[in-house]
C-alpha positions as CSV (number, residue, x, y, z in Angstrom):
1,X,148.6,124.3,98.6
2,X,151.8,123.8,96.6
3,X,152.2,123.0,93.2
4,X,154.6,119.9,92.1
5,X,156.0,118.9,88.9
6,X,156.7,115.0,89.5
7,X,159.2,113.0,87.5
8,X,158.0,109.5,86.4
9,X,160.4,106.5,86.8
10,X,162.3,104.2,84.4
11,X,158.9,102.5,83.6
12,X,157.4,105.6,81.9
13,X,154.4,107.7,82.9
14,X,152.5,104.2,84.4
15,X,149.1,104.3,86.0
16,X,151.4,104.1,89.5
17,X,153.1,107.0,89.0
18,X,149.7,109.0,87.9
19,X,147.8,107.5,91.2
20,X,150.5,109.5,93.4
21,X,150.0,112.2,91.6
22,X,146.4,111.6,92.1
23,X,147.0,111.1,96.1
24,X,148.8,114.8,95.9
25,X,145.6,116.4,94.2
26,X,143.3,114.9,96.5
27,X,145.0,116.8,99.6
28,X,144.7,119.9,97.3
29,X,148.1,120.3,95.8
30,X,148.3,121.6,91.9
31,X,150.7,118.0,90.6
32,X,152.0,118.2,86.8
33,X,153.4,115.2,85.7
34,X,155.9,115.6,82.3
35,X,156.1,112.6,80.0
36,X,159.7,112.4,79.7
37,X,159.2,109.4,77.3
38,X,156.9,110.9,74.8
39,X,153.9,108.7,76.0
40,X,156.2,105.3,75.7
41,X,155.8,103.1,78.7
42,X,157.6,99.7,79.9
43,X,156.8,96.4,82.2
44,X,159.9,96.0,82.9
45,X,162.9,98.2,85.0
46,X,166.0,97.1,82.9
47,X,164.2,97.9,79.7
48,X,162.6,100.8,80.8
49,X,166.3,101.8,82.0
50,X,167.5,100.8,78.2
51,X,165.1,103.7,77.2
52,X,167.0,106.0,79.1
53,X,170.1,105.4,78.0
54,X,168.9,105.1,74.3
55,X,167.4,108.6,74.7
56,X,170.3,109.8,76.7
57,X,170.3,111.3,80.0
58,X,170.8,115.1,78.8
59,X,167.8,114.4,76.6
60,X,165.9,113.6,79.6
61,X,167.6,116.6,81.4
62,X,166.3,118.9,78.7
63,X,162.5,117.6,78.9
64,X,162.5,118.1,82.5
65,X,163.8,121.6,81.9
66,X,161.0,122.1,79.1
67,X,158.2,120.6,81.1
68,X,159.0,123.4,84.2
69,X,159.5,126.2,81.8
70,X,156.5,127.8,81.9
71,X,155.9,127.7,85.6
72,X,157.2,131.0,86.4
73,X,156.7,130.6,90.2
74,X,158.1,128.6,93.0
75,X,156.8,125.0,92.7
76,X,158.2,121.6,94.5
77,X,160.5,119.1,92.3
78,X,159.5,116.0,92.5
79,X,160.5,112.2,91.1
80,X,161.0,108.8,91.4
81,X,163.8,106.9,90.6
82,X,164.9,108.0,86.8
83,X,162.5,111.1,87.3
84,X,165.0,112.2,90.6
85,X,167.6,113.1,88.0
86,X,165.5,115.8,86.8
87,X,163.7,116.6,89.8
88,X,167.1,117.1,91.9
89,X,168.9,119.4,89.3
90,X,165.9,121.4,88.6
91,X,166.0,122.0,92.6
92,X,169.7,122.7,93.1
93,X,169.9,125.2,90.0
94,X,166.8,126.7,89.1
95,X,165.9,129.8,91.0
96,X,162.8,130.0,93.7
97,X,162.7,126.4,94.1
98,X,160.6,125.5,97.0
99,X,161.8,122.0,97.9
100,X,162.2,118.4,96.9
101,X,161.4,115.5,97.5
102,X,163.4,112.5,95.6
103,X,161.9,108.8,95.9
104,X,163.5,105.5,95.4
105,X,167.3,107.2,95.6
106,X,169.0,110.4,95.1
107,X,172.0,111.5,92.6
108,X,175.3,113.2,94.9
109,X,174.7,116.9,94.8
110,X,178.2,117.4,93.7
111,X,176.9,115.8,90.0
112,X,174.8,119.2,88.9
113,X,177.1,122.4,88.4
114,X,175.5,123.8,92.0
115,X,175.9,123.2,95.6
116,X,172.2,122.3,97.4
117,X,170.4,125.9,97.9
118,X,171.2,127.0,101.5
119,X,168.1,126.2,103.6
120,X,166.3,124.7,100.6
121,X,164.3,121.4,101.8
122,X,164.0,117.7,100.2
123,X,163.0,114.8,101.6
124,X,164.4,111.5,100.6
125,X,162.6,108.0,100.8
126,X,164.3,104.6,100.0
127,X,164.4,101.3,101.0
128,X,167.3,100.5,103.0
129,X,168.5,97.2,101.4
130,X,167.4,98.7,97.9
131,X,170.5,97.8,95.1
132,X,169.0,100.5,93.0
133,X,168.1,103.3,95.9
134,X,171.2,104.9,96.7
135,X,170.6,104.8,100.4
136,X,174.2,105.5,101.0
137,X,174.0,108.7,98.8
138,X,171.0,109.6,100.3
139,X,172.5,109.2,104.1
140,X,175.5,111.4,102.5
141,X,172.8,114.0,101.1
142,X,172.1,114.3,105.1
143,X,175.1,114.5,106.3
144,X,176.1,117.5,105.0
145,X,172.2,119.4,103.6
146,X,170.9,120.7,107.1
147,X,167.7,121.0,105.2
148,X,167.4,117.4,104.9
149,X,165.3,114.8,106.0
150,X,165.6,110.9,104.9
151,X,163.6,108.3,105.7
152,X,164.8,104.6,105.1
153,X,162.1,101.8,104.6
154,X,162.7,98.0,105.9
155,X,162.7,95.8,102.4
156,X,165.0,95.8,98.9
157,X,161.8,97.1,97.1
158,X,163.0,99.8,93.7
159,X,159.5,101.1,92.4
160,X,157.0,100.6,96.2
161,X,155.1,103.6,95.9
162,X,154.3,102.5,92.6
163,X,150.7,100.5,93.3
164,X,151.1,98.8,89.7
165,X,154.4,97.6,90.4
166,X,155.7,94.1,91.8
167,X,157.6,96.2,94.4
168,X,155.0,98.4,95.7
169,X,154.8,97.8,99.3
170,X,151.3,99.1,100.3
171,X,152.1,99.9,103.8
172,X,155.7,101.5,102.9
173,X,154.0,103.6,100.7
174,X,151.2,105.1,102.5
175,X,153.8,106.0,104.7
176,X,155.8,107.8,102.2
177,X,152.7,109.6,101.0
178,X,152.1,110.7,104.7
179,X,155.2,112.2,105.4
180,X,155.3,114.0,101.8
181,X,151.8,115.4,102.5
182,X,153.5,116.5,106.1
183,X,156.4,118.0,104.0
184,X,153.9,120.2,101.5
185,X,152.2,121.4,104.2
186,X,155.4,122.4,106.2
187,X,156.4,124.6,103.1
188,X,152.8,126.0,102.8
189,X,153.3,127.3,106.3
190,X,156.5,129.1,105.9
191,X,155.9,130.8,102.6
């Protein structure tokens, strides 16, 4: 079992985002899931991504910090889209991380103040033709973090894990949940 914090998207803490989480429990994982928008939610990306620019990105920084502060032992970072910002420097610089795993995109390591833990693992799932996904940071990520592992989807899909999404592609998304359960269990064996 491994316990996840996961980072909502741009859209807010949606039902989408809670039924991964959900899909985590299920296999037995302990899944927190922060409300970096204080319980504020949005139908649509480009507003949702207003939010987070209204609020400011160090803002959401420090709530990601805050939600994790507490957990005093090794847990698995965890977001999608907006929620990889958090999820991805609470990875690289907080101590005993034991992985991540960053959906729809990734930010260039070289952004947070830390290289990428030596042997620490993340997983990476986009859609290959995605504006919004970063694919080419993500294939960068690889190229130099032995440690990790990213999987390209066919389709320009932002938000398709999300299942109350537009975007969600239900077939793309089972897939990711697969290979994430695959991923938690890996780390469950070498702890």
């Amino acid at each position: 079992m491994a316990e996840v914090v996961l980072f909502h998207h741009a859209l807010g803490l949606t039902p989408g985002v809670l039924a991964f989480a959900d899909d985590l429990r299920a296999a037995g994982h302990v899944v927190h899931t922060p409300d970096l928008f204080a319980g504020k939610t949005f139908d649509d990306l480009a507003d949702g991504i207003e939010h987070a620019e209204e609020v400011g990105f160090d803002v959401l920084l420090d709530r990601g910090r805050e939600a994790v502060a507490d957990l005093t032992h090794a847990v698995v970072h965890a977001g999608m889209s907006l929620g990889v910002l958090p999820a991805q420097m609470l990875a690289q610089t907080m101590d005993g991380a034991r992985g991540a795993v960053l959906l729809h995109g990734c930010i260039p390591p070289e952004e947070f103040e830390t290289p990428w833990p030596q042997g620490l693992r993340v997983q990476v799932h986009t859609m290959t033709a995605d504006d919004l996904g970063d694919v080419d940071v993500a294939r960068g990520l690889a190229a130099t973090v032995p440690s990790a592992e990213v999987f390209e989807y066919p389709g320009d899909a932002h938000l398709f894990t999300d299942r109350g999404t537009a975007d969600h592609d239900p077939a793309a998304a089972a897939l990711v949940l697969e290979r994430v359960l695959a991923f938690l269990a890996a780390l469950d064996e070498t702890a």
